[in-house]
C-alpha positions in Angstrom: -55.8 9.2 86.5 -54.2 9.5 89.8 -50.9 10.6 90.2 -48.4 11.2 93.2 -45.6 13.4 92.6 -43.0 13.4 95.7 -40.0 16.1 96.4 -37.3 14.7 98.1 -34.3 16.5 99.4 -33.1 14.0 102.0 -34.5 11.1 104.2 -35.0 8.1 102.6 -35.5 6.0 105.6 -39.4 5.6 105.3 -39.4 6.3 101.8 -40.3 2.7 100.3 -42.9 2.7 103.2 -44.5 5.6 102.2 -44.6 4.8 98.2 -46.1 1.6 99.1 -49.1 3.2 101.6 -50.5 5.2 98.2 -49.1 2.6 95.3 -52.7 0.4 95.2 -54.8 3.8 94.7 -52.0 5.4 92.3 -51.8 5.1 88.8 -48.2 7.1 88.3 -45.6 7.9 90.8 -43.5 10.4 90.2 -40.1 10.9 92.6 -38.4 13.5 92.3 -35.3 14.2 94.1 -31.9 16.6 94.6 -28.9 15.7 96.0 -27.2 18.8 97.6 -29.4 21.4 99.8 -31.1 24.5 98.0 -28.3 26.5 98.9 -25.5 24.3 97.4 -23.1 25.3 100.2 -19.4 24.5 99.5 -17.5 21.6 101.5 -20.8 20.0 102.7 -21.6 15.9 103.6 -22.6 14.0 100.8 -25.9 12.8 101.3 -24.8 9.3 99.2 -22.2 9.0 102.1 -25.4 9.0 104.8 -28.0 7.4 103.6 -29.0 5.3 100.8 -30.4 7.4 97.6 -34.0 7.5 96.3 -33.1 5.1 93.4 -31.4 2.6 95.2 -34.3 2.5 97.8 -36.9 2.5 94.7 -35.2 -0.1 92.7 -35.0 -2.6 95.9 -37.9 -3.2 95.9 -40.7 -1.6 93.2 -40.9 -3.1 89.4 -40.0 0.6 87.3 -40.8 -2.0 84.1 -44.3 -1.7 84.7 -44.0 2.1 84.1 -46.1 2.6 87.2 -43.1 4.7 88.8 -40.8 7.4 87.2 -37.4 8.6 88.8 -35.7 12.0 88.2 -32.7 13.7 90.0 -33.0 18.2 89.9 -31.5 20.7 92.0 -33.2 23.9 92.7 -31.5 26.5 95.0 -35.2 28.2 96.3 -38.0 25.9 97.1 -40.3 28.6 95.5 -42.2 26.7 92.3 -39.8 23.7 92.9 -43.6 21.6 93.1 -44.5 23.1 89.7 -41.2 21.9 88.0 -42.1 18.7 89.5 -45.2 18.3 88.4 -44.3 19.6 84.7 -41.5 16.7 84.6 -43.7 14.2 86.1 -46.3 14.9 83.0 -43.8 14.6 80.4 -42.1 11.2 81.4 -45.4 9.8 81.5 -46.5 11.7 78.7 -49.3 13.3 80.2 -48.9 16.4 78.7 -52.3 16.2 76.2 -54.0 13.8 79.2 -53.2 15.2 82.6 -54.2 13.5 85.3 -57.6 14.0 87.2 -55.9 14.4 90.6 -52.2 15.3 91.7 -51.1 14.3 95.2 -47.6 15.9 96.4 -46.1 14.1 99.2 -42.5 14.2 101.0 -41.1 11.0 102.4 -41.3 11.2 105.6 -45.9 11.0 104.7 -46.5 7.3 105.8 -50.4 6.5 105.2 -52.3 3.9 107.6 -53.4 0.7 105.3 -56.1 2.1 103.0 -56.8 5.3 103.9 -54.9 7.1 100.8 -57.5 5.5 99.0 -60.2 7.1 101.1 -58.3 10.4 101.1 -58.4 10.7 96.9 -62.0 9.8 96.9 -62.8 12.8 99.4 -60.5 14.6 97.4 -63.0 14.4 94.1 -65.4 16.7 96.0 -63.3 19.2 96.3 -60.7 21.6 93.7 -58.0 20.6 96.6 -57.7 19.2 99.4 -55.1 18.9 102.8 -54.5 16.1 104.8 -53.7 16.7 108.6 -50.4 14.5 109.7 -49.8 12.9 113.2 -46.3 13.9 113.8 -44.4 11.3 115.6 -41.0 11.9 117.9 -37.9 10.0 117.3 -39.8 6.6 117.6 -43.5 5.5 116.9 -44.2 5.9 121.0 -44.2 9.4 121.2 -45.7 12.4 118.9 -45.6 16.1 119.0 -48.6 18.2 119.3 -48.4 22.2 118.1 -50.0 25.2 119.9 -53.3 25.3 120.2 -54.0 22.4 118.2 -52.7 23.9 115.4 -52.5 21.1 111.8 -49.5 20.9 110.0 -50.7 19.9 106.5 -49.2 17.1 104.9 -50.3 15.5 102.0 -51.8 18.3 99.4 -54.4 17.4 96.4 -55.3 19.3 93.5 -57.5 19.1 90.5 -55.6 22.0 88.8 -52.3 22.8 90.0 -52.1 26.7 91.4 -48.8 28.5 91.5 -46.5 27.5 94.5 -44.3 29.7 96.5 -42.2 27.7 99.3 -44.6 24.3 99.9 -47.4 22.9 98.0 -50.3 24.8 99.6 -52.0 27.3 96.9 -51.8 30.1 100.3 -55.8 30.1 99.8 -58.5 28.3 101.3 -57.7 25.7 104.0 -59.9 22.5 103.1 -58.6 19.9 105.8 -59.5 16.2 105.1 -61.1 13.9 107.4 -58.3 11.4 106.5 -54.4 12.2 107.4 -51.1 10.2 107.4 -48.1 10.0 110.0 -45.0 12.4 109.8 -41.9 10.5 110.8 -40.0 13.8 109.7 -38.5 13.9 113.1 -37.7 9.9 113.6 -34.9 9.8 110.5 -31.4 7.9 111.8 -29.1 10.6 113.8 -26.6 10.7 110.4 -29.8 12.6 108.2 -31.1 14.6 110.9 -27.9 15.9 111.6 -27.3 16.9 108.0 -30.9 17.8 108.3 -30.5 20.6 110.8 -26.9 21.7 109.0 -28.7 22.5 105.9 -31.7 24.3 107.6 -28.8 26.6 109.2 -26.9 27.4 106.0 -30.4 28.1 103.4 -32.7 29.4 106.1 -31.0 32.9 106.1 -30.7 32.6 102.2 -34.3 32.0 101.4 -35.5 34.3 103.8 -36.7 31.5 105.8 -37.0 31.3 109.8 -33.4 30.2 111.2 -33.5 27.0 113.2 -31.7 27.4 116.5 -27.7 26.2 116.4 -27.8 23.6 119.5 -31.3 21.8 118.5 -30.1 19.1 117.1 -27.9 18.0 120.2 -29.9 19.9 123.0 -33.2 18.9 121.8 -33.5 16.2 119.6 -30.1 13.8 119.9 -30.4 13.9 123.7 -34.1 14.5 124.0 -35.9 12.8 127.1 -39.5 13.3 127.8 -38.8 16.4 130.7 -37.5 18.2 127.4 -39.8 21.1 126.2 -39.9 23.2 123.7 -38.8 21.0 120.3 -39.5 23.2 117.4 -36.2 23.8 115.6 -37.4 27.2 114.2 -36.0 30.1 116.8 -38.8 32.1 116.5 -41.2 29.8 117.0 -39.6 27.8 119.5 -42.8 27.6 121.8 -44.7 26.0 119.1 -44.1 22.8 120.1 -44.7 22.5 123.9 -43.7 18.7 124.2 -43.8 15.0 123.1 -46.7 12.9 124.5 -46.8 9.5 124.3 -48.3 7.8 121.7 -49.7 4.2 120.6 -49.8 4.1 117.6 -52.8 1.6 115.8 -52.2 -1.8 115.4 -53.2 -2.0 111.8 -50.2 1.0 111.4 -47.9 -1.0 113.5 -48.2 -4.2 111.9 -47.8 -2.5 108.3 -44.3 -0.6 109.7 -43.0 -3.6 110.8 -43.3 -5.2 107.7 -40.5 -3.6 106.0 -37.8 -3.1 109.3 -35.4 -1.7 107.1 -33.6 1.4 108.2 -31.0 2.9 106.5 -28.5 3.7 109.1 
């Protein structure tokens, strides 16, 4: 039993994309999703009036009658063990609770998966008690992708036989197993309305979950009117340098063509 459990918080603009690159190799989906930032801050957007919600996206265009895929709103105001709520309500609208499942992927939206190689990725991920897939993270548009300092992998996808206790992501804080087989990030190429409320939230529950503070002018200064001379693109003021540039990128043909097949943005 294979099952993917997914956190959302905003961006739905790859969403369907990204359920359909692990739905062949999944047997349950789980998506899980809130509709106000961790902090709850008073007189903010509403994310219905930016983009279009995770059950309106989901219903489009999967079948929930098969019971393959499961839907469930929540709002936590830390992110610490919001994974292990997840998974708990994932088990008990499937009923899993006396069966769990064999393997647990947690993914965010944003995880897109080249044709087939989720399926590869859970069958290296039997081996192991977890296991990390490495993301290619892509800038603004499929041409162009960030890199960190000294090569450094930001871990996407996570997979786990037994589910550990989580404090802010869904990485047990142990021992690093990195899979051969990763996934693309489009984290950073959502429509300018969810990246702005994006960067809004960052700034108001950053300082509140103790949580480093993303620089005030990023948004415009770095991402909105970002050309390729622009250095320096991590949001995160005190890692600013972490993220030296955007390098162009071609992305795979097989990847392409799958993209392309839903063009679908939400904005």
């Amino acid at each position: 039993m294979i099952l993917v459990v997914y956190r959302i918080l905003y961006g739905t603009d790859f969403l369907e994309r990204s359920i359909r690159s692990v739905y062949d190799a999944a047997d349950k989906i789980f998506v899980g999703y809130s509709t106000e930032p961790w902090s709850q801050p008073k007189n903010f957007p509403l994310l219905t009036d930016i983009e279009r919600s995770p059950p309106d996206v989901v219903e489009e265009y999967f079948d929930l009658s098969q019971g393959k895929i499961a839907i469930s709103q929540h709002q936590f105001n830390t992110p610490k063990g919001e994974f292990n709520f997840l998974h708990k309500k994932a088990l008990d609208l499937f009923y899993l609770r006396n069966e769990p499942p064999t393997l647990t992927i947690f993914m965010e939206p944003d995880m897109v998966w080249s044709p087939g190689v989720f399926k590869d990725f859970v069958k290296e991920a039997e081996n192991y008690t977890h296991l990390f897939a490495p993301q290619i993270e892509l800038w603004k548009t499929h041409k162009y992708r960030i890199r960190r300092i000294h090569d450094q992998t930001r871990l996407g996808p996570a997979a786990y036989k037994d589910i550990p206790e989580f404090r802010f992501g869904a990485y047990n804080g142990k021992e690093q197993i990195i899979s051969k087989h990763g996934c693309y990030n489009f984290g950073f190429c959502l429509n300018e309305k969810t990246m702005y409320y994006k960067h809004r939230a960052a700034l108001d529950f950053s300082p509140k979950i103790k949580d480093s503070i993303p620089v005030e002018s990023w948004y415009t200064e770095k991402w909105l009117n970002w050309t390729p001379a622009i250095g320096d693109l991590e949001p995160a003021s005190k890692h600013i340098a972490n993220i030296p540039k955007a390098d162009p990128f071609e992305m795979p043909e097989d990847m392409r063509k799958f993209m392309n097949e839903n063009p679908v943005k939400n904005t």
